[in-house]
C-alpha positions in Angstrom: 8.0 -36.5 4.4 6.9 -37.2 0.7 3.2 -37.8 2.2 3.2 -34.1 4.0 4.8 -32.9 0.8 2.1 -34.2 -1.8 -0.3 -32.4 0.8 1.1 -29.1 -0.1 -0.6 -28.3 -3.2 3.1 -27.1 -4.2 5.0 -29.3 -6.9 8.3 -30.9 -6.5 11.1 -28.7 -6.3 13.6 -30.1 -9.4 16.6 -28.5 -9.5 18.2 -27.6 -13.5 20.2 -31.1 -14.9 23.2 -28.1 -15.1 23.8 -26.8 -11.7 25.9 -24.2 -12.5 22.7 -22.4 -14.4 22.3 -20.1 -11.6 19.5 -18.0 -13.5 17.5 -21.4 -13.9 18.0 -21.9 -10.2 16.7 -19.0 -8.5 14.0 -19.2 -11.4 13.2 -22.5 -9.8 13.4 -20.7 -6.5 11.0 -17.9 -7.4 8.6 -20.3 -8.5 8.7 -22.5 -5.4 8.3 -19.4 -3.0 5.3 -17.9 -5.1 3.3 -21.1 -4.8 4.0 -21.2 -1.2 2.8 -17.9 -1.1 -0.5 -18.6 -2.4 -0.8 -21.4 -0.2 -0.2 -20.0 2.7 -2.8 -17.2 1.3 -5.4 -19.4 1.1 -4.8 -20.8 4.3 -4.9 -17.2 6.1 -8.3 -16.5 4.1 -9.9 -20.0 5.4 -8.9 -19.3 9.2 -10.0 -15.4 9.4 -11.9 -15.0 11.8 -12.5 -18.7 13.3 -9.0 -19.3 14.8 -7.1 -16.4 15.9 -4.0 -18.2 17.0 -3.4 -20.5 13.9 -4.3 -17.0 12.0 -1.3 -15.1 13.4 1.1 -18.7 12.8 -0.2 -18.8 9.1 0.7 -14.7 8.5 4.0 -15.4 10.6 4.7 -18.2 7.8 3.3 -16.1 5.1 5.0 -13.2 5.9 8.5 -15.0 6.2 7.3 -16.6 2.4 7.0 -13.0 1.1 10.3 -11.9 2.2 11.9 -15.3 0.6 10.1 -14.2 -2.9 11.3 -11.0 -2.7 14.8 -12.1 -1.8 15.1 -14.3 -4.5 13.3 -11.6 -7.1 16.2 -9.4 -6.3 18.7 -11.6 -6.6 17.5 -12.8 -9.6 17.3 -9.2 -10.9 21.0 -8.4 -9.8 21.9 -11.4 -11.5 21.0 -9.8 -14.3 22.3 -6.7 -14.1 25.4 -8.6 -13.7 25.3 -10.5 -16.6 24.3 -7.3 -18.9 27.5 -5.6 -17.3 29.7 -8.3 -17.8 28.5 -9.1 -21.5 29.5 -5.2 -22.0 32.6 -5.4 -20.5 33.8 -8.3 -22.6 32.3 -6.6 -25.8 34.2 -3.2 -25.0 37.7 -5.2 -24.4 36.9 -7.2 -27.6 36.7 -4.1 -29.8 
């Protein structure tokens, strides 16, 4: 697994020493879904046209990489929001 892995052009997945740094998580999440992104962008450009069956695999993968990203942009983003919130509550009820 470690040899397909280094093949990736993607680097190691690490998750935060703390694991309950769930903003550092998804960060590391983010990351690891926009390099896979790329790849499989790259692999979609160096197919079209030549290979019309691998094409649609790599924009099935692709496509399911995008919606990943986007999942884990939002939550990140609610995350957030959530922490903002919850910072003003506990202001407001210490004032």
């Amino acid at each position: 697994m470690k040899v397909f892995h280094d093949m990736s052009a993607c680097p190691s997945t690490k998750l935060p020493k703390n694991p309950t740094d769930v903003k550092v998580i998804l960060t590391v999440f983010v990351k690891a879904e926009i390099c896979a992104v790329r790849r499989y962008t790259n692999i979609c450009n160096m197919i079209a046209g030549k290979d019309h069956r691998i094409y649609d695999l790599a924009q099935s993968i692709l496509n399911e990489e995008i919606e990943h990203e986007s999942l884990n942009s939002w939550a990140k983003a609610l995350l957030n929001i959530l922490c903002v919130e919850a910072s003003i509550h506990c202001l407001s009820r210490n004032s």
